[in-house]
C-alpha positions in Angstrom: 0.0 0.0 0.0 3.0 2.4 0.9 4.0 2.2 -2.6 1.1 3.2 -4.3 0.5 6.3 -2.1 4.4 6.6 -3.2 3.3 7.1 -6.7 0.2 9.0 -6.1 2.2 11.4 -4.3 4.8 11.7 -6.8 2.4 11.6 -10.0 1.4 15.5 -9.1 5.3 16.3 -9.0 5.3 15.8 -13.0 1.9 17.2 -14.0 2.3 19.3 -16.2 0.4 22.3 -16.8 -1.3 22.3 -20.6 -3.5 24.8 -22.4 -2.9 23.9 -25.8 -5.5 22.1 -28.1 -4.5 19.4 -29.9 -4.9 20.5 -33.0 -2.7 23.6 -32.8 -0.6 22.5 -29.9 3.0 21.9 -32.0 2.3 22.0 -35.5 5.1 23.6 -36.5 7.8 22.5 -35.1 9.9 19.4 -36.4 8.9 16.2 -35.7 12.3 15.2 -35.0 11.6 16.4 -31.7 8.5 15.4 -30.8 10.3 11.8 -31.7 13.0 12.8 -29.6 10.6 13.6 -26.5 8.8 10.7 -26.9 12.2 8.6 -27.1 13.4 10.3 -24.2 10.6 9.3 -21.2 10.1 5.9 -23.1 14.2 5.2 -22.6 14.9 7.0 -19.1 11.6 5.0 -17.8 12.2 1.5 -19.1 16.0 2.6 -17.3 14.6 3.7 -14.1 12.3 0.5 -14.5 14.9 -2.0 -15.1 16.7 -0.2 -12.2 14.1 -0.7 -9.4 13.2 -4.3 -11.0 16.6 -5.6 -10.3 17.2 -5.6 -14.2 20.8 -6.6 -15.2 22.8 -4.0 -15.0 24.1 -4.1 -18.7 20.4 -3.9 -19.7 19.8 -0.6 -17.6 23.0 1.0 -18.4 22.2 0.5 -22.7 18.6 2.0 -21.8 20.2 5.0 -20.1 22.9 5.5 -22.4 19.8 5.5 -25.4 18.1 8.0 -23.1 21.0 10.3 -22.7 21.4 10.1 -26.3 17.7 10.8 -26.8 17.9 13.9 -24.1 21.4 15.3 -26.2 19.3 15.8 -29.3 17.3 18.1 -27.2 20.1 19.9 -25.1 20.1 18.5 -22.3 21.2 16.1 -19.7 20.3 13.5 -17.5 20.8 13.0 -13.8 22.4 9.5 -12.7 20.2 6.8 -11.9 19.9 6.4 -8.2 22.4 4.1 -6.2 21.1 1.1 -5.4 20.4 -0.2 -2.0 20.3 -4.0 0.1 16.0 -3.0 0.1 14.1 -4.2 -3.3 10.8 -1.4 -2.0 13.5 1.1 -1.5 14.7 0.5 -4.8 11.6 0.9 -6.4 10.3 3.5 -4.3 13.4 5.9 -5.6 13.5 4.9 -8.8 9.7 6.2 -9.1 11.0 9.2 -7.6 14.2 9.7 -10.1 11.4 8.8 -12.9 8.7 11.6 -11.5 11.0 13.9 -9.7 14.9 14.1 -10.0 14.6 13.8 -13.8 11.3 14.2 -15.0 10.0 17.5 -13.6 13.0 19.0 -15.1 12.6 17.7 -18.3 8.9 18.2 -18.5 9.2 22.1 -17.5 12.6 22.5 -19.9 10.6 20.8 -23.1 7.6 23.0 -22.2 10.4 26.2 -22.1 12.7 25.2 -25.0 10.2 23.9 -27.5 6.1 23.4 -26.3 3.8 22.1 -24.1 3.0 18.8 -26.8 6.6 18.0 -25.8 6.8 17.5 -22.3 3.3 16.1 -22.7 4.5 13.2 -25.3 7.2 13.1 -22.5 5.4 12.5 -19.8 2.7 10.3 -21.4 5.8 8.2 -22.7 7.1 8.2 -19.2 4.2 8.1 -17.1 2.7 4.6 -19.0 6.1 3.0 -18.6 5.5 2.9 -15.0 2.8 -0.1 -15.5 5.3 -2.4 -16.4 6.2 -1.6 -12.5 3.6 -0.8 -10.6 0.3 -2.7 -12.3 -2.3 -3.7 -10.6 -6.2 -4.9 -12.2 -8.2 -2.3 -10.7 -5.9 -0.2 -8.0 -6.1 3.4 -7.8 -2.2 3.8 -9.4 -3.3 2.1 -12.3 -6.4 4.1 -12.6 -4.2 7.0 -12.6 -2.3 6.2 -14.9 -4.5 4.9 -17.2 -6.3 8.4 -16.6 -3.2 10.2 -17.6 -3.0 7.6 -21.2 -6.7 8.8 -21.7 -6.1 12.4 -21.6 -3.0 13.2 -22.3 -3.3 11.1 -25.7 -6.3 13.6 -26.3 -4.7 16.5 -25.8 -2.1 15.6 -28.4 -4.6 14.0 -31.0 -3.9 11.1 -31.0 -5.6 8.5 -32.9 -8.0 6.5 -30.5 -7.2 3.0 -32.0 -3.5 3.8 -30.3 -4.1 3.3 -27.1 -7.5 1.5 -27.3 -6.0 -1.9 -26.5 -4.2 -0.5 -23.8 -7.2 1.6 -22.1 -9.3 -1.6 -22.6 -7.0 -4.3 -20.9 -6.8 -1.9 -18.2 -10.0 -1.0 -17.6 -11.2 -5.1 -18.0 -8.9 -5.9 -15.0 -6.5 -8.1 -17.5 -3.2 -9.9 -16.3 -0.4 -8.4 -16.4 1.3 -10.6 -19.1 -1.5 -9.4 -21.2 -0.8 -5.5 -20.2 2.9 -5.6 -20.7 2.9 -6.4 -24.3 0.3 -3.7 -24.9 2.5 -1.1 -23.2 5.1 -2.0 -25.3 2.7 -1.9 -28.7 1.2 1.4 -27.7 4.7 2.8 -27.4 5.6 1.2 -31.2 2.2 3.2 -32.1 2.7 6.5 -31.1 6.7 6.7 -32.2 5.6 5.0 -35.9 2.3 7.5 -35.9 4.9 10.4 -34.6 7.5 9.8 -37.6 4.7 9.8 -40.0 2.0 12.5 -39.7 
């Protein structure tokens, strides 16, 4: 239970604030860096993921060093993962916080600064739906949330509904999580594919 207040707490931390409509919101800057966004919070969360999960470490450290290339084509850096500690919930518990907080408010409000507000939010959706290959649960509150956060975030930018239908519908049918995790993975696919071609 500790864990999911964990993430409810830290899920406000990377709200970001969004006025934009989807259909002006970015239309004319390149796509290359909407790509880039989208990259970026797909590779630094499967990295803080594979961190918390006990992932090998050559796995992680690939992952981050794709994310720090992803965050470079947008002029920036990225903090080090956290260390890790003898305590598995500790783990996960700050590598939720390095995902939400030590790297991902920053990024969010520097995308939103340096390009728009469709950028941190294809970062943060990115980001925030990695964090059910962690934290899934068939009907708990965290996953409501963050199924929430798929709904209208993907709204916000346009998206086309059949992209995260799968997704939204596994969730919201209480599904097993070796049914989920493949649909995470597919939604990502989606929405870099659908970003490199509209």
């Amino acid at each position: 239970m500790r864990k999911h207040s964990l993430l409810l707490l830290a899920f406000a931390v990377l709200a970001v604030s969004i006025s934009c409509e989807a259909s002006v919101c970015g239309q004319n800057l390149p796509k290359s860096t909407q790509l880039a966004a989208w990259d970026l919070g797909d590779t630094l969360s499967l990295a803080a993921v594979g961190h918390g999960e006990d992932i090998a470490p050559v796995t992680v450290n690939n992952l981050f060093v794709k994310a720090k290339a992803n965050a470079a084509k947008l002029n920036m850096t990225l903090p080090d993962l956290p260390p890790k500690t003898g305590d598995k919930i500790k783990n996960k518990a700050n590598a939720l916080g390095y995902m939400l907080n030590t790297a991902g408010k920053p990024i969010g409000d520097a995308l939103t600064t340096q390009f728009d507000k469709e950028h941190a939010v294809l970062f943060e959706l990115s980001l925030k739906s990695n964090v059910l290959l962690m934290m899934y649960g068939p009907g708990e509150s965290t996953t409501q949330a963050i199924a929430n956060v798929i709904r209208t975030r993907s709204e916000r930018l346009g998206l086309p509904p059949r992209i995260t239908a799968n997704l939204l519908g596994l969730i919201e049918a209480g599904a097993d999580y070796s049914k989920v995790k493949p649909a995470v993975f597919q939604m990502h696919s989606d929405v870099a594919n659908y970003l490199r071609t509209k």
